[in-house]
C-alpha positions as CSV (number, residue, x, y, z in Angstrom):
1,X,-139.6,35.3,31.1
2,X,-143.0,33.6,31.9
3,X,-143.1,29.7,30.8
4,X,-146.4,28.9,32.2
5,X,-149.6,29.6,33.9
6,X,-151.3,27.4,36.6
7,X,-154.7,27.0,36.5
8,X,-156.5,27.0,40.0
9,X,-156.6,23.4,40.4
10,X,-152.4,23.2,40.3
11,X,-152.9,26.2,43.2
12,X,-154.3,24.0,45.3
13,X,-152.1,20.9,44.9
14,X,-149.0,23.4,45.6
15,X,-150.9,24.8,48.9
16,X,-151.5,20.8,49.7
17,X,-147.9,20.0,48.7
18,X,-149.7,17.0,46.7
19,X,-149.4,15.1,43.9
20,X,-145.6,15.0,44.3
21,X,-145.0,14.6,40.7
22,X,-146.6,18.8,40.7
23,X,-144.3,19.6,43.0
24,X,-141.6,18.1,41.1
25,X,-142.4,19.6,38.0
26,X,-143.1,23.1,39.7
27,X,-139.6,23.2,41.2
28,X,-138.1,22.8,37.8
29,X,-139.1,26.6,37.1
30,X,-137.6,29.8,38.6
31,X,-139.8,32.3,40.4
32,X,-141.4,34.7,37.4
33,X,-141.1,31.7,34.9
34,X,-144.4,30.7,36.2
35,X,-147.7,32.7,37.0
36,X,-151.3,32.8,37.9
37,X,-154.0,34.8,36.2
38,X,-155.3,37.7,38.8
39,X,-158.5,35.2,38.1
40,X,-157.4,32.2,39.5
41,X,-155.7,34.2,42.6
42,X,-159.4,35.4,43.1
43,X,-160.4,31.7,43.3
44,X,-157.4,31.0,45.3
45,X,-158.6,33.6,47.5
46,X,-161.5,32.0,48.2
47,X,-160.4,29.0,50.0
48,X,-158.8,31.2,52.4
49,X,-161.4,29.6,55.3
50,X,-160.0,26.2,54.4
51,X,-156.1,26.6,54.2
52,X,-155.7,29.5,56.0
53,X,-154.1,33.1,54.7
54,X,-150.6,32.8,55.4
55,X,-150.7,29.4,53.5
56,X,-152.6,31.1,50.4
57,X,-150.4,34.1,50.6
58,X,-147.1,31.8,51.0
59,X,-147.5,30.9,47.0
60,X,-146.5,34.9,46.2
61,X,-143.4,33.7,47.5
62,X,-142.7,31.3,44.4
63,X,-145.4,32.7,41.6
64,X,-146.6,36.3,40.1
65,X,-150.3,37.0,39.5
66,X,-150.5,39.2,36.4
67,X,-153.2,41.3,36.1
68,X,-156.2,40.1,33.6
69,X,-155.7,43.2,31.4
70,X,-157.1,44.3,27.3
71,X,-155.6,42.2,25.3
72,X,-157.1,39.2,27.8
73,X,-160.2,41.1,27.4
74,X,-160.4,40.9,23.6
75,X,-159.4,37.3,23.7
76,X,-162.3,36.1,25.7
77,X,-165.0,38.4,24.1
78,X,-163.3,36.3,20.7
79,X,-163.9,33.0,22.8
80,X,-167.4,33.9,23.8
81,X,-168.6,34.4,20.3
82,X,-167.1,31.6,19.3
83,X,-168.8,28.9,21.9
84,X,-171.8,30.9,22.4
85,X,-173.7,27.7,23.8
86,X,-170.5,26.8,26.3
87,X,-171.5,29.0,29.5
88,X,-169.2,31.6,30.1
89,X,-166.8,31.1,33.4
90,X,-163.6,31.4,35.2
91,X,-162.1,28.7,32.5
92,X,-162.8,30.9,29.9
93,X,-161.1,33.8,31.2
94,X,-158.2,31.3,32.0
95,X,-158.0,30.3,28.9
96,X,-158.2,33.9,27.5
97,X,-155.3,35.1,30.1
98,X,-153.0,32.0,29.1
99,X,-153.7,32.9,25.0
100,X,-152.8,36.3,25.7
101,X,-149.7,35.7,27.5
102,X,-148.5,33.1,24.9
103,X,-148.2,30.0,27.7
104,X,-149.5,26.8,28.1
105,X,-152.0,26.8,31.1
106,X,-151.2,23.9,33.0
107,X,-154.8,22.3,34.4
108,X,-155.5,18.8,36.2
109,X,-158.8,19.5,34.1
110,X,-157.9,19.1,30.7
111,X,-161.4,18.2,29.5
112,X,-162.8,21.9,30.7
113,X,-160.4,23.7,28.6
114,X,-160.0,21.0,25.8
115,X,-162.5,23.8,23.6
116,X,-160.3,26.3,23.8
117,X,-157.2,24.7,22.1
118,X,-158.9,25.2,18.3
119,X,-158.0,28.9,19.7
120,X,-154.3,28.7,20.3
121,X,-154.6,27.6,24.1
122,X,-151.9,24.9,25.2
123,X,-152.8,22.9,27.9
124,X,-150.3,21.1,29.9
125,X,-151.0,18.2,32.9
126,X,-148.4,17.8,35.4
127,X,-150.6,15.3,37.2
128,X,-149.2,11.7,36.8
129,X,-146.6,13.0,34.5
């Protein structure tokens, strides 16, 4: 049964094995009670040059990326009509995902997704927790 969702930022601390207090939250949860949006393992992707791909591809060892699918779809096309001056992003479709799913996204940037919680997002920060 899935818990949570990391956002991107949370990816990153894992890969670094830093802030311990993330690492002591994460290993509270049992593989497939915590996952990552197909988006945020695209931006995980990305840092492939700077961590190196066996280190990236280690996290599918503890998390499950779920696929961005229709009902994520119609959640951010409701989010972009609502904040139609808020420049549509990877936060957005985050947020979308995490709504979908019916999780708190857990962020280290509360502020970014702050918005989205008038729209049923949760938003949980395991940094200095």
């Amino acid at each position: 049964m899935i818990k949570r969702m990391l956002d991107t930022n949370i990816c990153i601390y894992l890969i670094n094995q830093q802030p311990p207090e993330v690492i002591h939250k994460f290993s509270e949860y049992r593989k497939g009670e915590i996952v990552i949006s197909a988006i945020t393992w695209g931006e995980v992707c990305c840092g492939i040059n700077k961590h190196g791909q066996s280190v990236i591809a280690a996290l599918l060892d503890y998390l499950d990326v779920i696929p961005f699918d229709f009902k994520a779809s119609e959640i951010f096309s409701a989010l972009s009509i609502k904040h139609p001056n808020r420049k549509a992003n990877f936060d957005r479709l985050i947020a979308a995902h995490a709504i979908a799913v019916g999780v708190p996204l857990v962020t280290n940037n509360t502020a970014d997704f702050a918005l989205y919680q008038s729209s049923g997002l949760a938003v949980e920060n395991w940094v200095g927790v």
